[in-house]
C-alpha positions as CSV (number, residue, x, y, z in Angstrom):
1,X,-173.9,-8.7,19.0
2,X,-172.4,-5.6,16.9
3,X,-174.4,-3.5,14.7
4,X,-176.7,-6.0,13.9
5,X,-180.0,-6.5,15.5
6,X,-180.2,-9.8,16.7
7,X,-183.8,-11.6,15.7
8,X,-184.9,-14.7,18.2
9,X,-187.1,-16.5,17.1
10,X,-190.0,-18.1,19.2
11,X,-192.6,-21.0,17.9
12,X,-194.6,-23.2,19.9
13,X,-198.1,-24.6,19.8
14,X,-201.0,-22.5,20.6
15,X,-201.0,-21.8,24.3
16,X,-197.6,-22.5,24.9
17,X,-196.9,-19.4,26.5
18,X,-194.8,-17.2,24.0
19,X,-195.8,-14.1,24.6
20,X,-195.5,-14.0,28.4
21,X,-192.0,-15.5,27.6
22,X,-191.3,-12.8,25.5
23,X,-192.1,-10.1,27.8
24,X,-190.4,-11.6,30.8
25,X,-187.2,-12.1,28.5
26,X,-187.3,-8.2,27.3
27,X,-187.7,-6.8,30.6
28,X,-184.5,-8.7,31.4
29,X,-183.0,-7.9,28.3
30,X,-184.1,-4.2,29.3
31,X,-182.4,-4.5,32.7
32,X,-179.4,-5.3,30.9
33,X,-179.1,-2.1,29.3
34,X,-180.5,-3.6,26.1
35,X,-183.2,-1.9,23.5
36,X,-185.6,-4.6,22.4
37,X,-188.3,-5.0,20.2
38,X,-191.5,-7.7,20.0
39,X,-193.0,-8.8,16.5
40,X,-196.6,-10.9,17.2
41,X,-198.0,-12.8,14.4
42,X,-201.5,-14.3,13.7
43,X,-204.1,-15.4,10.9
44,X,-206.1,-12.7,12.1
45,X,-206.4,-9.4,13.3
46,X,-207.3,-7.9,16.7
47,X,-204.8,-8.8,18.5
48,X,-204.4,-9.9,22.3
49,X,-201.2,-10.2,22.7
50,X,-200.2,-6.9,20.3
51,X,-202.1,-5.1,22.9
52,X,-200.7,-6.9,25.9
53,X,-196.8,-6.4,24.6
54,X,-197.7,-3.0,24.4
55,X,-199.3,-2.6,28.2
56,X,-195.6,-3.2,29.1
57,X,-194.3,-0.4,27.4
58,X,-192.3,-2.6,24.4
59,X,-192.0,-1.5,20.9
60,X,-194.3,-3.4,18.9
61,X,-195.5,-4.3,15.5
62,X,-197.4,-6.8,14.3
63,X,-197.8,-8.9,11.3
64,X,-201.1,-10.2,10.0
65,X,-203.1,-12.6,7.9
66,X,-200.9,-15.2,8.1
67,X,-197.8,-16.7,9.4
68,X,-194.3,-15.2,9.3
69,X,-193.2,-17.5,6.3
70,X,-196.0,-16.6,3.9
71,X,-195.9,-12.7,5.1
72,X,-192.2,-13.1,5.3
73,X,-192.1,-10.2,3.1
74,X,-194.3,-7.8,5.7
75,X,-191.7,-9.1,7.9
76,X,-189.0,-7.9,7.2
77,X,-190.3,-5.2,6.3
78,X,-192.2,-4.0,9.7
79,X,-188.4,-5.4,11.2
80,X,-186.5,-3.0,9.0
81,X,-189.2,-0.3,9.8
82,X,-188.7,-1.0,13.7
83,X,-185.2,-0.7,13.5
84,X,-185.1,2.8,11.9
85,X,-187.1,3.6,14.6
86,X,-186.2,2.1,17.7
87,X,-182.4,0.8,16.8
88,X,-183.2,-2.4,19.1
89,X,-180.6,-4.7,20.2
90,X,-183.3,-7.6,19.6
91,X,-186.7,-8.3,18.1
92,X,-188.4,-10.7,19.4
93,X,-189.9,-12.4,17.0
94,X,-192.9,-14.6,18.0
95,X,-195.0,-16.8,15.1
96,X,-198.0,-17.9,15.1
97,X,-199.2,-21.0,17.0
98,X,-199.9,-23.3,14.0
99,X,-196.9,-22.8,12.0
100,X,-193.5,-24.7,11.2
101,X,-191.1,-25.5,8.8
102,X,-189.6,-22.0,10.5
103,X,-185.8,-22.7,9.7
104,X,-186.8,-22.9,6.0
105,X,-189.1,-20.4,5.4
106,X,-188.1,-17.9,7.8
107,X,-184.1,-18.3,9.4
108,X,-182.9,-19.5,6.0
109,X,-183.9,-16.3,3.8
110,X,-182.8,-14.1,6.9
111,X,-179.9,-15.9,6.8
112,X,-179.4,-15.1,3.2
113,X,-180.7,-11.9,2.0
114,X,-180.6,-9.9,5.3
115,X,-177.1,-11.4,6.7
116,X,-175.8,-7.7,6.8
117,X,-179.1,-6.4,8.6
118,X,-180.2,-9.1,11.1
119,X,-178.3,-11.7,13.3
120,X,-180.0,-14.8,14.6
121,X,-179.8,-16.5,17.7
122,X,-181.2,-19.9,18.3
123,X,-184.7,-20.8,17.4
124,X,-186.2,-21.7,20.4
125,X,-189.6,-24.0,20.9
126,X,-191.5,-23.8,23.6
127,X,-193.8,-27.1,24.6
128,X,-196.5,-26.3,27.2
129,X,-195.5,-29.4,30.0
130,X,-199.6,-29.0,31.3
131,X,-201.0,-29.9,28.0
132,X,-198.6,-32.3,26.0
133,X,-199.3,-35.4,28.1
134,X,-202.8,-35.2,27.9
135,X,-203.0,-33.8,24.5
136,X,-200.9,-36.4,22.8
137,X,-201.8,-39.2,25.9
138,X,-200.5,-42.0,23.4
139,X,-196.7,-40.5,22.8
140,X,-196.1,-43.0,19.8
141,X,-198.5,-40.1,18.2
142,X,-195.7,-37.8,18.4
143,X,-192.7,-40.2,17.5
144,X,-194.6,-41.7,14.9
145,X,-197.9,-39.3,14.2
146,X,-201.0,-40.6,12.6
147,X,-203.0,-37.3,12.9
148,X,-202.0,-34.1,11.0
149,X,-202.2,-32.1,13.9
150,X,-199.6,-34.9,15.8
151,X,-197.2,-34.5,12.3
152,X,-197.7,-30.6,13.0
153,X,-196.0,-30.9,16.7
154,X,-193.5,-33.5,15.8
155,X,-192.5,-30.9,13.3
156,X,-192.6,-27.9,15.4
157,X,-190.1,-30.0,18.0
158,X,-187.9,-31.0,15.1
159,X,-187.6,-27.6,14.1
160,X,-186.0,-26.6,17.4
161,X,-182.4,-25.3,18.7
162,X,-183.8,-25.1,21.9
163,X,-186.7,-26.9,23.5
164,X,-187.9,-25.0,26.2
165,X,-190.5,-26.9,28.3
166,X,-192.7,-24.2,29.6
167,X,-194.6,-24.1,32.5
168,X,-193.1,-26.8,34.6
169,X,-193.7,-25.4,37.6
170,X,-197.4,-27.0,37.3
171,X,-196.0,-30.4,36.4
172,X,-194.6,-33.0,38.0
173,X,-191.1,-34.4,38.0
174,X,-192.0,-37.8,36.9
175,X,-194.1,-35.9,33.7
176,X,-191.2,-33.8,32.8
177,X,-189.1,-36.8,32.6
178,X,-191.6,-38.0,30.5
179,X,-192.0,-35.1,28.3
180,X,-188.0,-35.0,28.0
181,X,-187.7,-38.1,26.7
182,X,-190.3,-37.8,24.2
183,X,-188.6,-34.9,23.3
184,X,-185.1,-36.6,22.9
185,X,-186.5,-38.9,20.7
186,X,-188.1,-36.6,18.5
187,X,-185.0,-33.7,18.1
188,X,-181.5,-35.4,19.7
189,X,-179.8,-32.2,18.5
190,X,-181.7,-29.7,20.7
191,X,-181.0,-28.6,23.7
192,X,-183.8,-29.1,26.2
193,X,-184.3,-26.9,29.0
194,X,-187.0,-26.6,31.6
195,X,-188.2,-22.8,32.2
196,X,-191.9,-21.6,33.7
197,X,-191.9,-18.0,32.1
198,X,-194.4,-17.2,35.4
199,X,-192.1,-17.7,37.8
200,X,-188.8,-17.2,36.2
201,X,-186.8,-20.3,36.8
202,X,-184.5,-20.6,34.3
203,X,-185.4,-17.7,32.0
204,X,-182.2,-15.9,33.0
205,X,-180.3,-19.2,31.8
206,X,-182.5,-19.1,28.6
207,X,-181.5,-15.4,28.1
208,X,-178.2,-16.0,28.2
209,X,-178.1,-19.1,25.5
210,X,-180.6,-16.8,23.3
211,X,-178.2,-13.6,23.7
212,X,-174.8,-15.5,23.7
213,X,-175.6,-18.0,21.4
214,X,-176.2,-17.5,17.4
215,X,-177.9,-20.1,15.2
216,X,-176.3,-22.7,13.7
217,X,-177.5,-23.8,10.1
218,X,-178.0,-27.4,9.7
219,X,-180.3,-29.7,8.2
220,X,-183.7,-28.2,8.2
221,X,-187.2,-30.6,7.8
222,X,-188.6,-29.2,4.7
223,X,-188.3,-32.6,2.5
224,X,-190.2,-34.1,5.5
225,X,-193.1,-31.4,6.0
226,X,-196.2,-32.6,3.7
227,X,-198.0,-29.0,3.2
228,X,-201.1,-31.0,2.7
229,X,-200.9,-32.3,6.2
230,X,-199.8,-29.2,7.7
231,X,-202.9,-27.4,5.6
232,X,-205.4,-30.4,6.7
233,X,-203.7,-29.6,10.6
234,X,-204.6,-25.9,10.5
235,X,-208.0,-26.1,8.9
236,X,-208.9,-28.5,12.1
237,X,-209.1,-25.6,14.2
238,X,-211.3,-22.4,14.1
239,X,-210.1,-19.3,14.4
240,X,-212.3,-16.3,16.0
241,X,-210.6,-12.6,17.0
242,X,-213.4,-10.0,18.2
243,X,-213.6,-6.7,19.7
244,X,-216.6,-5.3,21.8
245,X,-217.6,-3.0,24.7
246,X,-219.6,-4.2,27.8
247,X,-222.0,-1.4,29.7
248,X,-223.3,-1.3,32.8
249,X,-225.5,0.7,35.3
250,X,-223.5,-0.6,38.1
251,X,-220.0,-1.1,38.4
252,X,-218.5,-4.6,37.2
253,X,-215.7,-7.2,38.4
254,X,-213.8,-7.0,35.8
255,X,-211.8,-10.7,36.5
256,X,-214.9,-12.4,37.7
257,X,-216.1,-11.3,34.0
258,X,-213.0,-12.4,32.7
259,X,-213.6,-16.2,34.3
260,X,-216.8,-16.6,33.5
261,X,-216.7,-15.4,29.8
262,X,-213.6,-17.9,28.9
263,X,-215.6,-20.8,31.5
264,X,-218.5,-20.5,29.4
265,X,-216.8,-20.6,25.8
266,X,-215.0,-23.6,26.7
267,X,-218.1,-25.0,28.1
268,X,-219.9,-24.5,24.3
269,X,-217.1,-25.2,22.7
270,X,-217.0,-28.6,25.0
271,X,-220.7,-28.8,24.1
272,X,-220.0,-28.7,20.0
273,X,-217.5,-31.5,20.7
274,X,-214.9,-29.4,20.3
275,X,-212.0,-28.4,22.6
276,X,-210.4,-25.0,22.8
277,X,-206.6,-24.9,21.9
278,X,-206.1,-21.4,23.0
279,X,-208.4,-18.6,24.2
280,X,-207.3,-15.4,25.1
281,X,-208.9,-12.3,25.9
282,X,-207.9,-8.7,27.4
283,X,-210.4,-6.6,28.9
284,X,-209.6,-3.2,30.0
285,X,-211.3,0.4,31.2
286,X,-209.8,3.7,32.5
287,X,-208.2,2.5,35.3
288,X,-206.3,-0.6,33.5
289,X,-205.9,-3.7,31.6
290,X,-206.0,-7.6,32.8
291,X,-205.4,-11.0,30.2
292,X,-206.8,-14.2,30.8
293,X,-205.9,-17.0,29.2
294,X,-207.6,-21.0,28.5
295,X,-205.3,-23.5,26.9
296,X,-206.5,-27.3,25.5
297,X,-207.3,-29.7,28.9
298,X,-206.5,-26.9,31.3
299,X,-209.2,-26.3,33.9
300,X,-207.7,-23.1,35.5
301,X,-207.7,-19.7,34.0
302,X,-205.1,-17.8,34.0
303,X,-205.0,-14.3,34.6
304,X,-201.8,-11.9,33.7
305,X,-202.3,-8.2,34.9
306,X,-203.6,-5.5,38.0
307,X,-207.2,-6.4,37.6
308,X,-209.1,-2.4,36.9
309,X,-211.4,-1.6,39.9
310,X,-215.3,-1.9,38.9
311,X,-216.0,-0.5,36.3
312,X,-219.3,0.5,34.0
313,X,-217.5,0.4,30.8
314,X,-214.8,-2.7,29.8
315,X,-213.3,-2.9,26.3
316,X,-212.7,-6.2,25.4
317,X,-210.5,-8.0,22.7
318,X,-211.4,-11.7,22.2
319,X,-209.3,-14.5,20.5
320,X,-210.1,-18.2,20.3
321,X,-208.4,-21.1,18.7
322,X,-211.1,-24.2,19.2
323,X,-211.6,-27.3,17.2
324,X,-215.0,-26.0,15.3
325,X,-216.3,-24.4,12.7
326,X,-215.8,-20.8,12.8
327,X,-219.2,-19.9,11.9
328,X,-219.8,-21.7,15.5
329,X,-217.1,-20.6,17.2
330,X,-218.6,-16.9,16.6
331,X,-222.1,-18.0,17.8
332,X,-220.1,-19.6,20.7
333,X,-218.6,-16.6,21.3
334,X,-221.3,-14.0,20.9
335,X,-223.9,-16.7,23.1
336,X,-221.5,-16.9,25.6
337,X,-221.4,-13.0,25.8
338,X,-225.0,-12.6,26.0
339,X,-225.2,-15.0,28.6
340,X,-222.5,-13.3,31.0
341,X,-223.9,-9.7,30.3
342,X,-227.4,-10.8,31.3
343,X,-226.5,-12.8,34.3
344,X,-225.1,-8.8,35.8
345,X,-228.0,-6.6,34.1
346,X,-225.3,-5.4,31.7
347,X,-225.2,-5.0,27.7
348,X,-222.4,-5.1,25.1
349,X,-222.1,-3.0,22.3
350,X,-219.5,-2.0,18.7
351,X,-218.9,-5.8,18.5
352,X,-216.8,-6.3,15.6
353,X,-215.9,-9.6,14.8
354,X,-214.1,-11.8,12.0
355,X,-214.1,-16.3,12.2
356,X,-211.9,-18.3,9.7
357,X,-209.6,-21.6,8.8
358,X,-206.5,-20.7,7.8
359,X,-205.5,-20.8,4.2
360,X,-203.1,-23.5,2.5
361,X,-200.1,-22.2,3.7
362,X,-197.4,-20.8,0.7
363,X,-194.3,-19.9,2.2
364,X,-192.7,-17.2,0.1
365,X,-189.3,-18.9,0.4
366,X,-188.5,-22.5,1.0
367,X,-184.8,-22.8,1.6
368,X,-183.5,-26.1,3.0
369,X,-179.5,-26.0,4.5
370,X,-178.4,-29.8,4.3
């Protein structure tokens, strides 16, 4: 890789699993003798996953209040920062859930003001294989969308050097055949690969293409992507990001907490006729930290972390992405609280909270490579 700190870039809908892909492929990058570095990214702040990178002991920073291409400047600037630093090997670079266009706005002016600084390996996508099927049951809405947020995927996919169907270890081989199909249709450049970040099949092969392999400019889909449509995609969801303290007289459970606080803001969420498309939260106390996780038509939660011991004081960090209104989604959130804390005799206390729709999204460079 030289001298140059190689950036990958990951994208993928909300849910998709990025994060715990990007932990699992530093601490193999670690084992190989590698430094590495993780950028999040979100509309918001009060970050989940910031926190969670950090639980593992990465170097970590952060950029806020909107996606990499419209903070591209903060960027490359918290990148140029983290190498001073830290002098990684790689920065894992993870964007937000909602964006695209990423070869344009973000690999292209890498590519051409910070050549000397930053090498790039291929952009991966990841597609979640529980939530796709059922998400986009009618697959003609993908090859030929007629919603924004089915335009959004398409071009997410499009986008992609390397399709990495996530999670297949909870899907069938008859739906991943599916799914890779679909996906051929959609991107017959990419290569597709199936990985499940949980239980490591293939991330050592997905490693290797991200480590050994460097991105290739071709043609990117910038005269395709309609801004309006991507704008109208984003605003269809809410976005909430919270941070609170739960007391009690006796000790708590701290996952049986985590369950039923993410089961009952999918359940008024559901109830709103609305549906979640991500919600994340990370509760932790003295003793340590645990993240549970609800994606879009997924019944289980799933929980990353040593659950703490009981304990009388939690600090929790709340994200959800849910198709409603924000000022909803924050009653949603803070009802579903109250209702959780009463049902143990306990309280919650410094809530600090922020709801929005994203903004029109304006990229601060649009370069396309044809």
């Amino acid at each position: 890789m030289g001298d140059k700190a190689k950036i990958v870039g990951l994208g993928g809908f909300l849910g998709s699993g990025k994060t715990t892909l990007a932990i699992e492929l530093g601490k193999k990058m670690v084992g190989l003798n590698k430094k590495v570095a993780i950028v999040t990214n979100d509309q918001g702040e009060n970050l989940v996953d910031t926190n969670l990178v950090r639980d593992y002991g990465f170097a970590v920073t952060e950029v806020v209040g909107g996606c990499l291409c419209c903070k591209f400047k903060d960027f490359m600037a918290h990148a140029q920062e983290i190498v001073r630093d830290v002098k990684p090997d790689v920065i894992l670079a993870e964007s937000v859930g909602s964006c695209t266009d990423f070869l344009a706005t973000v690999y292209g002016p890498i590519r051409r003001y910070y050549d000397k600084e930053f090498g790039l390996a291929p952009f991966i996508v990841l597609i979640d294989a529980t939530t796709i099927l059922e998400h986009f049951g009618r697959m003609d809405e993908l090859t030929s969308p007629s919603t924004p947020l089915g335009s959004l995927y398409t071009w997410q996919i499009k986008d992609a050097d390397i399709l990495a169907i996530n999670k297949v270890d909870r899907a069938s081989d008859d739906e991943l055949q599916k799914i890779e199909a679909i996906l051929r249709e959609i991107n017959k450049d990419a290569e597709i690969l199936r990985i499940s970040a949980k239980t490591g099949q293939n991330v050592d092969k997905l490693l290797m293409m991200a480590m050994e392999g460097d991105h290739r400019p071709r043609a990117t889909i910038t005269k395709e992507v309609d801004y309006d449509t991507y704008a109208t995609a984003e605003a269809e969801l809410g976005w909430f990001n919270g941070i609170y303290r739960i007391y009690s007289d006796i000790p708590l459970q701290v996952d049986v907490l985590i369950k039923e606080l993410l089961a009952e803001i999918n359940r008024g969420v559901r109830e709103n006729k609305g549906v979640v498309a991500h919600a994340k939260t990370r509760f932790s106390t003295k003793q340590g930290w645990a993240k549970a996780s609800l994606v879009i038509s997924d019944n289980s939660i799933n929980i990353v972390g040593a659950t703490p011991p009981p304990s009388r004081e939690i600090d929790v960090i709340l994200n959800i992405r849910a198709s409603v209104d924000p000022e909803v989604l924050t009653n949603i959130a803070k009802t579903s609280l109250e209702a959780v804390t009463l049902r143990y005799d306990a309280h919650y206390g410094d809530w600090s909270a922020t709801s929005f729709k994203p903004g029109y999204p304006k990229p601060y460079y649009r370069m396309m490579h044809t």
